[in-house]
N, C-alpha and C positions, 0 to 999 in steps of 0.2 A: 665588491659591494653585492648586496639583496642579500636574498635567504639561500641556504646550499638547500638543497634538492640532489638526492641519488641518481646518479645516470641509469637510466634500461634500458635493456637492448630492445623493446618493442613496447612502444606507448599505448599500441593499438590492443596489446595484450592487457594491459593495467586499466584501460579504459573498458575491455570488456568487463572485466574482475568483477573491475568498480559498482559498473550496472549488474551484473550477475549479483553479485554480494544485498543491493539494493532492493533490486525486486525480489531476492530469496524471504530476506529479515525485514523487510519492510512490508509482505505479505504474509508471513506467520504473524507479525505481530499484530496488525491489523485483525488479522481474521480470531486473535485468541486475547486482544484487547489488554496485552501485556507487553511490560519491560522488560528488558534482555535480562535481568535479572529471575523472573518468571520463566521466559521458554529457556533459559539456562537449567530450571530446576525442573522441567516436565519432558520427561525421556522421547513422548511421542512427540511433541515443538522438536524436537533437536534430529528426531525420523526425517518429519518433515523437510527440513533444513538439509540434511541430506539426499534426502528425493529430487528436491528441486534443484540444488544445484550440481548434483551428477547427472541430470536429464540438460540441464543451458550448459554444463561443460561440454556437453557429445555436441552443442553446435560448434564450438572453437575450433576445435582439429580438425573439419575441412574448410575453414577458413585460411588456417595456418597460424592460428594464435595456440600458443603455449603458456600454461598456466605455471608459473611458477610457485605458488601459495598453497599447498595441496586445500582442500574444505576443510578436513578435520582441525586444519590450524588457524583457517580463517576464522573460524564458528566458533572458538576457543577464544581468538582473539577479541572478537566484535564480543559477545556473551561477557568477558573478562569486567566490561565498564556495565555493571548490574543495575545500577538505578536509573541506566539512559532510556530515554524513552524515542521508538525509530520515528525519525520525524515526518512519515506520512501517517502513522498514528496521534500524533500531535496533531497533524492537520486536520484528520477526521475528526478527533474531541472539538477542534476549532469550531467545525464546517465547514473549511475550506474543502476545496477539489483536491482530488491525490493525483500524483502524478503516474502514479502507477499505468494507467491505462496506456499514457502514450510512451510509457518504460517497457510494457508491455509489447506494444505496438512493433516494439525492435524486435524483440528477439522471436516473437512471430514471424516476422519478415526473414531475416538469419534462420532461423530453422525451416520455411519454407525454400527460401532458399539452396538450404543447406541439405534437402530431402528427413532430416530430422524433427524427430514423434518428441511432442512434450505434452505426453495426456494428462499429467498429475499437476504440472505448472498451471496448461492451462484450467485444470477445475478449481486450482487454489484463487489463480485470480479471476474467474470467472464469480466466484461466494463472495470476494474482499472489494470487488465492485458492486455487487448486491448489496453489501453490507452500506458501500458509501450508500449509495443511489439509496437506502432505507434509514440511515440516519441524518441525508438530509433531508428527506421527507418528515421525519420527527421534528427537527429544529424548525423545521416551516410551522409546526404546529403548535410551537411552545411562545408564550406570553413575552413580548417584546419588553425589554428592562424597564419598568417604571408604570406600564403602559393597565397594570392589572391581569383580569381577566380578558381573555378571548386569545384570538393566535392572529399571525397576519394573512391568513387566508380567507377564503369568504363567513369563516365561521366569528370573525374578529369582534363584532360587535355581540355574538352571544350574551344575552343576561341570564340564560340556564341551560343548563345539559339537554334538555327539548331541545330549544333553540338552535344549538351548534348542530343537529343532528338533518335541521332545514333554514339551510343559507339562503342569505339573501338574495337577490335577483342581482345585485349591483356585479359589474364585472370583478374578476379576482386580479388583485396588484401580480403584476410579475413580479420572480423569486430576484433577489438581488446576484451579483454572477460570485 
């Protein structure tokens, strides 16, 4: 019974993979607002992609994880499904929180750890959290469904572009999480 599943000789390897693969393509995509069909088709997305994950592969080997997947065939593979769109990019269109940060969080950790330089990782995602942290600041700003003009910040009850520009004295609602 259940579903067969391939045996590997180190789970701890596929699970790095996983996460590497993750924050690679879920950080270009974020940061260039496109589907793998898109940095499939733009030479400097697929740079990228190779930047960053030959910089988080130099963490694995003094860990002791062995990549079996070389990049060029991951990037082929994941690239290959063109109209998906990487689901912390969904998340950002949403408004949600990306998970990025605390995806991030690891391999900071493993590379400090590990005495290993990821200067290019970290200015990608140092921009693609700029990016969240500035699109949800837009979404705070935009007309609640139904609700008209105004935003849900203190500029809400605006009757004209004067107006929004000197809010009211009333305290500002907290943003929802």
């Amino acid at each position: 019974g259940g579903v067969p599943a391939p045996h590997v000789a180190c789970i701890r390897s596929e699970i790095f993979v996983k996460s590497l693969n993750s924050l690679a393509f879920n950080t270009v995509a974020v940061l260039g607002d496109a589907s793998n069909g898109a940095i499939a088709d733009t030479t400097e997305a697929l740079d990228t992609l190779r930047v960053v994950m030959r910089e988080c592969e130099a963490v694995a080997a003094p860990l002791g994880l062995a990549i079996a997947q070389p990049a060029e065939s991951r990037i082929r593979q994941t690239l290959s499904a063109r109209m998906h769109t990487m689901s912390m990019l969904h998340d950002l269109r949403m408004g949600k929180s990306l998970e990025l940060r605390a995806l991030w969080a690891s391999f900071e950790d493993l590379a400090d750890m590990t005495g290993t330089a990821l200067p290019v990782t970290r200015a990608l995602v140092g921009v693609a959290l700029l990016r969240e942290a500035s699109q949800r600041g837009r979404l705070a700003h935009q007309s609640p469904p139904g609700k008209g003009k105004g935003c849900r910040c203190l500029c809400e009850r605006a009757s004209s572009p004067r107006d929004a520009e000197t809010p009211s004295p009333r305290r500002k609602r907290p943003r929802a999480p």
